[in-house]
C-alpha positions as CSV (number, residue, x, y, z in Angstrom):
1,X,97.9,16.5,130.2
2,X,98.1,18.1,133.6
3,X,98.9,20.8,132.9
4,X,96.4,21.5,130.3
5,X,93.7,20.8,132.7
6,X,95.6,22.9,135.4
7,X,95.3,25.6,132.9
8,X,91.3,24.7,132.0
9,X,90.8,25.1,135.7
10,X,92.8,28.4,136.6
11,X,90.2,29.8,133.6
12,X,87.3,28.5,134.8
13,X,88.5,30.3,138.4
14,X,89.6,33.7,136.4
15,X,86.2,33.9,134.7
16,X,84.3,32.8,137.8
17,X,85.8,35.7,139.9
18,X,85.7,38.5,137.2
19,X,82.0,37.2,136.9
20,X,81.3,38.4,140.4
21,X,83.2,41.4,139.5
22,X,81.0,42.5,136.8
23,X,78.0,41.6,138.5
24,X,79.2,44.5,141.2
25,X,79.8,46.7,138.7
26,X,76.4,45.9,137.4
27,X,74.8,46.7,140.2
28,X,76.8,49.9,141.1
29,X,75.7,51.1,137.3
30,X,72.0,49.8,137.9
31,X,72.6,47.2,135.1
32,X,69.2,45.4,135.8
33,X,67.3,43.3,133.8
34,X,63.5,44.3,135.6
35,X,60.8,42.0,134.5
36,X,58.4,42.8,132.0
37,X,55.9,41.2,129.5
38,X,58.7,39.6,126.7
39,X,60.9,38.3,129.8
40,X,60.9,34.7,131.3
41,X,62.5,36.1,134.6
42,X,60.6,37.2,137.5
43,X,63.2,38.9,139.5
44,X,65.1,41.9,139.1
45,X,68.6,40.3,138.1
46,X,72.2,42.1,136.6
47,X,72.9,41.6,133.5
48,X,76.3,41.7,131.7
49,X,78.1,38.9,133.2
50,X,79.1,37.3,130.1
51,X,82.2,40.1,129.8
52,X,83.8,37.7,132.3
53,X,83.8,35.3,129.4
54,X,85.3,36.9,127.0
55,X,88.0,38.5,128.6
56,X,89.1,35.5,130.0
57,X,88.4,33.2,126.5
58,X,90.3,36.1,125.2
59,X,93.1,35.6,127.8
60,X,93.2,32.1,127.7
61,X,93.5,32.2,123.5
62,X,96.4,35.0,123.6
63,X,98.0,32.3,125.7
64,X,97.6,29.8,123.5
65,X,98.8,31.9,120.1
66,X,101.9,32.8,121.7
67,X,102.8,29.4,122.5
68,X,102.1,28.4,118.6
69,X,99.7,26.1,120.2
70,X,96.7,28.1,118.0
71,X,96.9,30.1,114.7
72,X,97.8,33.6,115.0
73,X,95.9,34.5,112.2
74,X,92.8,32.9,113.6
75,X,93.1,34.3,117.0
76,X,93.3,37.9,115.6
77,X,90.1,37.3,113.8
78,X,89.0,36.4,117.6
79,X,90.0,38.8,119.4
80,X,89.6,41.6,116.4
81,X,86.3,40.9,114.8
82,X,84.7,38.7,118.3
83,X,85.9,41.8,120.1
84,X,83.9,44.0,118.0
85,X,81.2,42.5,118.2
86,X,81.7,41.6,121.9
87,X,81.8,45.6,122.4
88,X,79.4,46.6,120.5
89,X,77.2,44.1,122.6
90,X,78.4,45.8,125.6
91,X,77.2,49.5,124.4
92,X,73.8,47.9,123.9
93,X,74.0,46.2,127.5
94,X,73.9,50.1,128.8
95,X,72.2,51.9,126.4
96,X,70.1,49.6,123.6
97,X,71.4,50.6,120.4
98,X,69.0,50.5,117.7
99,X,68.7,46.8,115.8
100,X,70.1,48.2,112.1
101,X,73.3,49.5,113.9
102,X,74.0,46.0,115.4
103,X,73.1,44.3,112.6
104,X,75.3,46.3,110.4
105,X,78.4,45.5,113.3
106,X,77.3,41.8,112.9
107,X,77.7,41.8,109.0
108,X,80.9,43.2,109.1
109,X,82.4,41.0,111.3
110,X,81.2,38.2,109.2
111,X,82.4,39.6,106.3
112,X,85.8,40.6,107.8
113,X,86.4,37.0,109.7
114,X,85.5,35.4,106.8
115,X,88.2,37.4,104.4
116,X,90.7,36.3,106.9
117,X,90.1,33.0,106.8
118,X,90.5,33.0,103.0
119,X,88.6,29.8,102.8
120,X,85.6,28.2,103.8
121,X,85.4,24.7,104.4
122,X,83.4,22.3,101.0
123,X,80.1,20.2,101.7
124,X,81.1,16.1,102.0
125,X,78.0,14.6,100.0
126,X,77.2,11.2,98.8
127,X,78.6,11.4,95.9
128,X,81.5,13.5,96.7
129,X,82.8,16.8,98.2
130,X,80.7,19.9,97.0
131,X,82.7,23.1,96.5
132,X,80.5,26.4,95.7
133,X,83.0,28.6,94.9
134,X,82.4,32.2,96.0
135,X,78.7,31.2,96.9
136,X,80.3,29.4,99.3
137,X,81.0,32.9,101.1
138,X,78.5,34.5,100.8
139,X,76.5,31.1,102.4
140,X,79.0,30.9,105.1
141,X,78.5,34.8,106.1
142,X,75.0,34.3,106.2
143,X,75.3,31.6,108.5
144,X,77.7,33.6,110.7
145,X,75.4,36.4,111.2
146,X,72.3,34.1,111.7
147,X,74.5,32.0,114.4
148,X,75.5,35.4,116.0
149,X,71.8,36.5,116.2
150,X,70.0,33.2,117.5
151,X,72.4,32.7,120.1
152,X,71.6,35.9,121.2
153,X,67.8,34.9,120.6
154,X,68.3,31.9,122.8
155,X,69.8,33.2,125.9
156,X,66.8,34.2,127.2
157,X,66.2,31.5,130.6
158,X,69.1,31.1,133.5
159,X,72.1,28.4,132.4
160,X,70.9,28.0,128.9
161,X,73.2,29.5,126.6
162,X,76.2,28.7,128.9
163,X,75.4,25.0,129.2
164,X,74.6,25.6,125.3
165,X,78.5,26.6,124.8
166,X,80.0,24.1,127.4
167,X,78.2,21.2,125.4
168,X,78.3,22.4,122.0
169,X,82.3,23.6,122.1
170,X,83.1,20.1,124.5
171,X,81.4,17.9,121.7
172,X,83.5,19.8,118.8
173,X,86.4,19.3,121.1
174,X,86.4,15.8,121.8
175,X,85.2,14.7,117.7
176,X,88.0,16.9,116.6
177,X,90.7,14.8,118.9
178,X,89.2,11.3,118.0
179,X,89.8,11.9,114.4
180,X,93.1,13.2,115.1
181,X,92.3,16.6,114.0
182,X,93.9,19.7,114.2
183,X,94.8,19.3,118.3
184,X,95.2,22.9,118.9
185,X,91.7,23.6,117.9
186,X,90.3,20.4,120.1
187,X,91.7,22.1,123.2
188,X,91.0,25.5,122.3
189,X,87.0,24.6,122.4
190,X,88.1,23.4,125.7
191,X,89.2,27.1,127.1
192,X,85.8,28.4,125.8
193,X,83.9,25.6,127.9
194,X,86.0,26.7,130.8
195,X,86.0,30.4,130.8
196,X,82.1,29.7,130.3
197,X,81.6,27.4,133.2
198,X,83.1,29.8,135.7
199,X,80.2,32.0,134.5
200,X,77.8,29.5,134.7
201,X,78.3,29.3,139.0
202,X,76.4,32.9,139.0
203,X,74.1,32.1,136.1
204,X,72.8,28.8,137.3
205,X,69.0,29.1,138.3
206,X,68.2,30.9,140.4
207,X,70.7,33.8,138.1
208,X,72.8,35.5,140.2
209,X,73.6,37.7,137.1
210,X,72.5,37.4,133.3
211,X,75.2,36.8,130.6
212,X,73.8,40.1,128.3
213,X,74.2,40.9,124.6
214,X,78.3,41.6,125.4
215,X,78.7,37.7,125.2
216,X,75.7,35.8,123.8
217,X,76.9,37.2,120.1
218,X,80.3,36.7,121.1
219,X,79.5,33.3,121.9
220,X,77.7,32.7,118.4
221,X,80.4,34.3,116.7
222,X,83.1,32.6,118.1
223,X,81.7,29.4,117.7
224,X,80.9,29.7,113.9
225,X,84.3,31.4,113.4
226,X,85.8,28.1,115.3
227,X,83.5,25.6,113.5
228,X,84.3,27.2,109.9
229,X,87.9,26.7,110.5
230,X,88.0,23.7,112.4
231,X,86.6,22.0,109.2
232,X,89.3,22.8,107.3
233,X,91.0,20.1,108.0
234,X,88.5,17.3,107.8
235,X,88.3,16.2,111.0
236,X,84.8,17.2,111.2
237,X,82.8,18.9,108.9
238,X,80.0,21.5,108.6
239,X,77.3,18.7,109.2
240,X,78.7,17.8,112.6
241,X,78.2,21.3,113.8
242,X,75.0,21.6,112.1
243,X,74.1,19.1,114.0
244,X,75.8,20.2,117.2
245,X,73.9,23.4,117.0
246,X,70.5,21.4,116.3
247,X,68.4,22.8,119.6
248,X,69.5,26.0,119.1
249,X,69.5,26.2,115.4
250,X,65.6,24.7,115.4
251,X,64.1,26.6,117.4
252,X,65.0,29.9,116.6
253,X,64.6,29.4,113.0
254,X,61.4,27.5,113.4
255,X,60.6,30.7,116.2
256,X,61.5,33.7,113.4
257,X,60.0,31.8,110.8
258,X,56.2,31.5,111.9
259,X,56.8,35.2,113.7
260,X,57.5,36.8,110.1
261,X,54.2,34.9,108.5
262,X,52.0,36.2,111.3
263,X,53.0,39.6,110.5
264,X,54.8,40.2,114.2
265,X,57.9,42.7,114.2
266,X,60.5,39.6,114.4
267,X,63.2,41.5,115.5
268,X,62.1,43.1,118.7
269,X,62.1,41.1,122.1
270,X,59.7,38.2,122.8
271,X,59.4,35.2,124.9
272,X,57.8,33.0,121.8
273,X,60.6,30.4,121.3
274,X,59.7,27.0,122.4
275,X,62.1,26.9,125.2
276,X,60.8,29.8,126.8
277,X,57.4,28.2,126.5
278,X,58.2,25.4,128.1
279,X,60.3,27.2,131.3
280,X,56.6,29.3,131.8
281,X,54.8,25.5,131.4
282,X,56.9,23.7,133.6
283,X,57.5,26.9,136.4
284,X,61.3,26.0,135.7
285,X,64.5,27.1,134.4
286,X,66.9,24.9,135.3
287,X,64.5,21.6,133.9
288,X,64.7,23.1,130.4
289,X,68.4,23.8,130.5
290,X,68.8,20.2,131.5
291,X,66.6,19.1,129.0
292,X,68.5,21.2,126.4
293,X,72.0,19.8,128.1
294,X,70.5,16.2,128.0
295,X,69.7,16.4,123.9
296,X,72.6,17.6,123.1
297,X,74.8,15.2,124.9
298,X,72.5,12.1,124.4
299,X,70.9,12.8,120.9
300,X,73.0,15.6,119.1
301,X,76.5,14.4,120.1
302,X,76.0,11.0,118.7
303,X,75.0,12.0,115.5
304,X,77.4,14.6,114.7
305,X,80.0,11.8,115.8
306,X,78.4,9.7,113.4
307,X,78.3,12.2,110.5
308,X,82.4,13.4,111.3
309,X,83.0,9.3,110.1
310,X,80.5,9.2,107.8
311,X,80.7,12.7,106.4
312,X,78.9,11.4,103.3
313,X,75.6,11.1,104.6
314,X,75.9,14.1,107.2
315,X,73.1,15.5,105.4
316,X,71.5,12.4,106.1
317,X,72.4,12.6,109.7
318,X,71.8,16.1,109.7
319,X,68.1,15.2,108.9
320,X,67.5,12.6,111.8
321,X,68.9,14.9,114.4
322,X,66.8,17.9,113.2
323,X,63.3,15.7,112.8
324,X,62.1,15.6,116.3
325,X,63.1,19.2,116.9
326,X,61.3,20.5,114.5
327,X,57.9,18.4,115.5
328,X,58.9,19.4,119.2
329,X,58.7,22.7,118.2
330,X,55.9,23.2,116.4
331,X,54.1,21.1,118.5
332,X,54.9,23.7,122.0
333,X,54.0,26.5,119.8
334,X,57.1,28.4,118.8
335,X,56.6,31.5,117.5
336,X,52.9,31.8,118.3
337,X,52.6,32.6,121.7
338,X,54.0,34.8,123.8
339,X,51.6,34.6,127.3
């Protein structure tokens, strides 16, 4: 027990340092995010932080594969596929590579994680577990690239997608361990949260340094990769992360949603999602992240518990979580303004 949170710690102290690393070599490169009309920032601010992440999530995971502690197997699809994307996300940090090529990156990955895995985790419904066969695939790569993509959407105000990941990975973690899980999967959501938090010191409001598309896909990725083969084992199941990912999840796909039916180029930058709304209604960052932080620990968390014990009315669970999001959302206007 100590030592595993000796270990947590010396990560969160790697990351924090290579974080201020990177945000040198940021400014020596002229890495900077200057504000404009689709940002939420009023400062001229580094971006590419986030590398500090995933080299040390990447660190702290080769650790753990060579001590047997995690599956080989799954860590290469980590550090193989994540890293691809991870790096392609870095080329775009310098030079903003064109949408299709990214996208194309981020459907490979899927489709390559996903043929490593070899399987993909059935549906627990009221009436029994569902199994779609190969649909099942091609549902879970879907998923995969759309959890890559709005996590990239979301990062888009100081703390939120790190708090986002600390939360998110820490709620997996500990619903994994009570149900006596796979352990090795509990405590490897635990090294993301720490290589993340040591990030977080620089990218708490005011940002020292923004996280950039090097790590906020990496972050998606990684986290759908983790939750598709955590739920393997039944310790918790696709509804619990559904729900997990609720805030996030909502209001991006509430955001895209009303974007694409008024007729508005939904894949170029924006500052329509509710979040960002509120941060320019409120004159704060860090209250929104809090807020976010605060549903997710206080709303989301329960009801995934809930749903990893009651797995057969997850959907059910699923629905509750997701209702007052979804009014929240519409209600601040997402996807329909952009002042």
């Amino acid at each position: 027990m100590a030592q595993g949170l000796f270990f947590l710690f010396f990560l969160a102290i790697v990351s924090a340092i290579l974080t201020g690393f990177f945000r040198y070599y940021a400014v020596k490169n002229s890495l900077i995010d200057y504000p404009n009309s689709r940002s939420s920032h009023v400062s001229p601010t580094p971006r590419g932080g986030g590398v500090a992440i995933v080299v040390t999530f990447l660190f702290g995971s080769l650790l753990l594969s060579l001590s047997g502690f995690v599956p080989e197997r799954i860590f290469f699809i980590i550090a193989g596929w994540g890293g691809l994307v991870a790096l392609i996300g870095f080329i775009d940090d310098h030079r903003h590579l064109p949408a299709r090529i990214r996208f194309c990156v981020h459907v490979a990955a899927a489709i390559g994680a996903l043929f490593y895995l070899e399987k993909v985790p059935s549906l627990p419904w009221v009436t029994g577990t569902v199994d779609f066969g190969w649909i099942g695939y091609f549902i879970a790569a879907v998923s995969l690239i759309w959890l890559l993509n709005f996590y990239n959407f979301m990062d888009g105000i100081d703390a939120v997608a790190g708090l986002e990941a600390i939360s998110v990975a820490g709620s997996g973690s500990f619903i994994i361990w009570y149900n006596h899980g796979a352990q090795g999967y509990a405590f490897w959501l635990l090294v993301l949260s720490a290589a993340t938090s040591g990030f977080l010191v620089w990218n708490w409001p005011p940002a020292k340094i923004f996280m950039g598309d090097a790590c906020s896909g990496f972050l998606g990725f990684i986290l759908g990769v983790m939750a598709i083969a955590s739920s393997t084992d039944g310790a918790i199941n696709v509804w619990s992360w559904a729900i997990l990912f609720g805030v996030f999840l909502v209001d991006a796909t509430i955001t895209l949603i009303r974007r694409v039916f008024r007729g508005e180029t939904f894949y170029k930058a924006h500052r329509s999602h509710a979040y960002q709304i509120l941060s320019r209604r409120l004159s704060s960052h860090l209250k929104i992240s809090l807020a976010i932080l605060a549903i997710n620990l206080f709303w989301l968390f329960p009801l995934a518990f809930l749903a990893s014990i009651f797995s057969e009315w997850g959907v059910a669970y699923m629905a509750l979580a997701f209702a007052p999001l979804i009014v929240l959302a519409v209600k601040v206007g997402a996807g329909t303004s952009n002042d």
